[in-house]
Residue, then its C-alpha position, 0 to 999 in steps of 0.5 A: x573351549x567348554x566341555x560341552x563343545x569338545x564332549x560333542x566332539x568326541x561323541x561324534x568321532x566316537x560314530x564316525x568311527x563306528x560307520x567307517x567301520x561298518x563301511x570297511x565290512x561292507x566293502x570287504x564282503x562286496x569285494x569277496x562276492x565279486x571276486x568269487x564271481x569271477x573266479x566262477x566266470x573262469x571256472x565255467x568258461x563263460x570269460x576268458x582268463x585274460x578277462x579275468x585276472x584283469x577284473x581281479x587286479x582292478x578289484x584288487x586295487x579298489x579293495x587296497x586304496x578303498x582299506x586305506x582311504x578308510x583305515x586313514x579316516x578311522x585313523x582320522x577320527x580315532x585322533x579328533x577323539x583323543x583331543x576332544x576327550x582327556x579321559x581316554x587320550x592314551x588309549x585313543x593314541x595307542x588305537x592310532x599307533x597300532x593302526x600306523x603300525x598296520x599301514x608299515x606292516x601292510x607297506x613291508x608286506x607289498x615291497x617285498x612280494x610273496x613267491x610261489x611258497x610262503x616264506x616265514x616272514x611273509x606268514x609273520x608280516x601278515x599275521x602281526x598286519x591283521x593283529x594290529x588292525x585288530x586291535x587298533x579297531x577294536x582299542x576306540x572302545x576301550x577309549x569310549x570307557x574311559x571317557x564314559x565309565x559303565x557297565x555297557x562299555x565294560x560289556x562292550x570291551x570284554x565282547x571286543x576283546x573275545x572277538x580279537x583273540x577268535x580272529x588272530x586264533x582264526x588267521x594263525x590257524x590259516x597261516x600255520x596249515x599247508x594250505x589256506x582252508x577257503x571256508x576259513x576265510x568266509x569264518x574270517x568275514x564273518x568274525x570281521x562282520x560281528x565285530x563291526x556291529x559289536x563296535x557300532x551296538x556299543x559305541x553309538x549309545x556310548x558316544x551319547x554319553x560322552x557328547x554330554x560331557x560325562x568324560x570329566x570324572x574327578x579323579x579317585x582319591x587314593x584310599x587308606x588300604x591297597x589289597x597288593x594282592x595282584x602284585x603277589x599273583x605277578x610274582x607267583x606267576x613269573x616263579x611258574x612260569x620259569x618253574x614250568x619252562x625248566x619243567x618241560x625244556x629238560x625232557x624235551x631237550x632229553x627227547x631231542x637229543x634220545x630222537x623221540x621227535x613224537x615225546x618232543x612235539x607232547x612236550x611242546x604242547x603241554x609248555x605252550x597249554x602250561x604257558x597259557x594258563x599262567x598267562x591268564x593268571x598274569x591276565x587276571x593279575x593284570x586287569x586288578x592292578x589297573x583298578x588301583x587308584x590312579x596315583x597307584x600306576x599308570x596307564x602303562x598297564x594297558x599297554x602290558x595288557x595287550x602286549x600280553x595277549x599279543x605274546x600268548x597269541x604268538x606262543x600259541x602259533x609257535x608251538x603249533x609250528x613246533x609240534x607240525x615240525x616234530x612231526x615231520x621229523x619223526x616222519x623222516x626218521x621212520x620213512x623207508x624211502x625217498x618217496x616217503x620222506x616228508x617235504x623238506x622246503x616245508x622242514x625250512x619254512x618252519x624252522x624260519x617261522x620258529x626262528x622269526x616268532x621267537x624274535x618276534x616273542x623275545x621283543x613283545x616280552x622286552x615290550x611287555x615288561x618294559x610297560x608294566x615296569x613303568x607302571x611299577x616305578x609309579x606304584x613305587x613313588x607312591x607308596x614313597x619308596x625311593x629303594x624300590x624305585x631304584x629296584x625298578x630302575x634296575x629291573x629295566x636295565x637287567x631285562x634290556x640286557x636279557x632282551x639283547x642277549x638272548x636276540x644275540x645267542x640266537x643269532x649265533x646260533x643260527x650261523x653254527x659256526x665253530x669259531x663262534x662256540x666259545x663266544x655263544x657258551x660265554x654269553x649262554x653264562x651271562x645270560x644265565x646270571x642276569x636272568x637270576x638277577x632279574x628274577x631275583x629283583x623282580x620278585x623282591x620289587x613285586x612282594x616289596x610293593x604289595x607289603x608297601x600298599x597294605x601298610x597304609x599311605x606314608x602320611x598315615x605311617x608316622x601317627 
């Protein structure tokens, strides 16, 4: 097949993409209108409530198979993509990924039907749904770059990528107040509203290019020089950001135990501002090491990228939950009655959501480092390096035990049971050992590399 046939192929997938995404817009914002239409017909006496809750259950039905009839078809299209252009398969591929992800999440959340009151999990299940339709609906440009580099695709996916990161702020918000605020759903269509045009604004001019059989670029050679300065930022800013934890864990576990629940809730916020910055850094870090030549890394970084965000996504709504339950505890201690005492039902939704989110933060960082070590490994046979190729070796093994220690101690902690203290203190030990091990080979495999890349490729080194 020529690759004028499959170009035009992709071309199309590209605006396939962009119309069903428009259609799913359209279709939530007709939904929305007719439900508030008839949510007025039952204020206003003009319908009876049987009436009514029947046209919401068969609206509700239309919204559900009409999203995933689309979703499947984007799903579809998002496939014809990743053949047609060999440039952009991975990211094409992860956009089909996050969407079957979406649909697992969407299919848990139905099987499992909230109550009255929102459990932790509910609230987690719906937050990380509509994250990873987000990102699977926004991962096709990143694709559209790859196959068709330039500045309107690099426009076009930092535009997406702000777009994002406002919605899953925007429904965390939601998720985290007592009660949904109505307004901030209309903010929530409205953002879904912009980010389909952005797509469409973008994508259609892109998809031209791409029919033309711009996605065969040469590959770049490697050149004699490579500035390992973002490696050096990765190392500093995994020294800050464990220097910054050990930071704000001792007053705040001081403030804890003293019952200075009001310092705590301080603390917890300056950790979560402190952990966003160094993020951005490890961001900025990131998005310079994925410019290296291609024989340099892989496209694993992406990968990290986004897990990333999804981490300090999740950070942020923790925290939130954190400082909403110090608050709460300060109210108890302070409350001179029974009346005065705060919800309790609410204290145990947010103790769960913390427990939930920090499981969930646990295995997005595994994940996280998992990638980002991959894309090491091949930075490492690069430069012709077989001793830090076996430190990233390592380094994978050291961060899966971590991984699968702290999930361990934060189980048993949960069941405070007397007899399982000596187990938890053992483990705590351990763990404390592999977390300096992998720092230590972290950082040695970071600084390694980046002196490795400015000394030069290993053919230029022998003359």
């Amino acid at each position: 097949m020529s690759a004028r046939t499959t170009g035009s192929r992709a071309g199309l997938a590209l605006r396939v993409i962009a119309v069903l995404e428009l259609v799913s817009v359209a279709r939530l914002l007709a939904i929305s209108f007719l439900r508030e239409s008839a949510m007025d017909e039952l204020r206003s006496g003009r319908r009876a409530s049987e009436e009514v809750f029947a046209k919401l259950a068969t609206l509700s039905s239309i919204s559900l198979w009409g999203h995933v009839a689309l979703v499947t078809g984007i799903v579809a299209a998002v496939v014809l993509f990743a053949v047609s252009a060999k440039q952009a398969r991975a990211w094409a591929f992860g956009a089909a990924g996050a969407l079957f992800v979406h649909f697992a999440l969407l299919v848990a959340s139905r099987l499992r039907e909230a109550g009255a009151e929102l459990t932790a999990w509910h609230k987690l299940t719906w937050w990380a749904d509509g994250a990873t339709l987000a990102v699977g609906l926004a991962l096709p440009l990143v694709a559209a770059l790859r196959a068709a580099p330039g500045s309107l695709g690099r426009i076009g996916v930092a535009g997406a990528g702000v777009i994002v990161l406002v919605d899953l702020g925007a429904s965390a918000y939601g998720l985290s107040a007592e009660r949904y605020p109505p307004m901030l759903a209309w903010i929530e269509r409205l953002i879904a509203l912009v980010g389909a045009v952005w797509f469409a604004g973008i994508a259609f001019p892109l998809a031209k290019r791409v029919a033309s059989g711009e996605d065969s670029a040469p590959a770049r050679a490697a050149p004699d020089y490579i500035d390992g300065t973002p490696l050096r930022l990765l190392g500093w800013a995994l020294i800050a950001r464990i220097g910054a934890g050990i930071a704000v864990q001792i007053p705040l576990t001081l403030s804890m135990v003293n019952g200075d629940y009001d310092s705590a809730g301080i603390f917890t916020t300056l950790g979560v501002g402190l952990g966003v910055l160094i993020s951005i850094g490890v961001l900025a870090a990131l998005v310079q090491y994925q410019r290296f030549p291609e024989t340099h890394r892989s496209d694993s970084v992406v990968l990290a990228v986004g897990l990333l965000l999804l981490g300090v996504a999740l950070d942020i709504y923790a925290g939130v939950a954190a400082d909403k339950l110090f608050s709460l505890a300060g109210q108890a201690k302070r409350a001179s009655s029974f009346w005065s005492m705060p919800s309790f039902s609410e204290i145990e939704t947010l103790q769960a959501t913390l427990t939930w989110g920090g499981r969930a933060s646990v295995l997005v960082g595994i994940g996280a480092g998992l990638a980002l070590m991959s894309s090491l490994k091949a930075t490492a046979r690069a430069v012709g390096s077989d001793e830090l190729a076996e430190r990233a070796g390592r380094a994978v093994g050291l961060l899966i035990a971590a991984g699968f220690g702290a999930v361990l101690t934060g189980v048993l902690m949960e069941s405070l049971k007397r007899d399982a203290i000596p187990i938890l203190l053992l483990l705590a030990a351990a763990l404390l050992i592999v977390a300096v091990l992998l720092l230590a080979t972290w950082t040695k495999l970071l600084f390694g590399l980046a002196n490795e890349l400015e000394r030069g490729p290993p053919s230029s080194r022998s003359e």
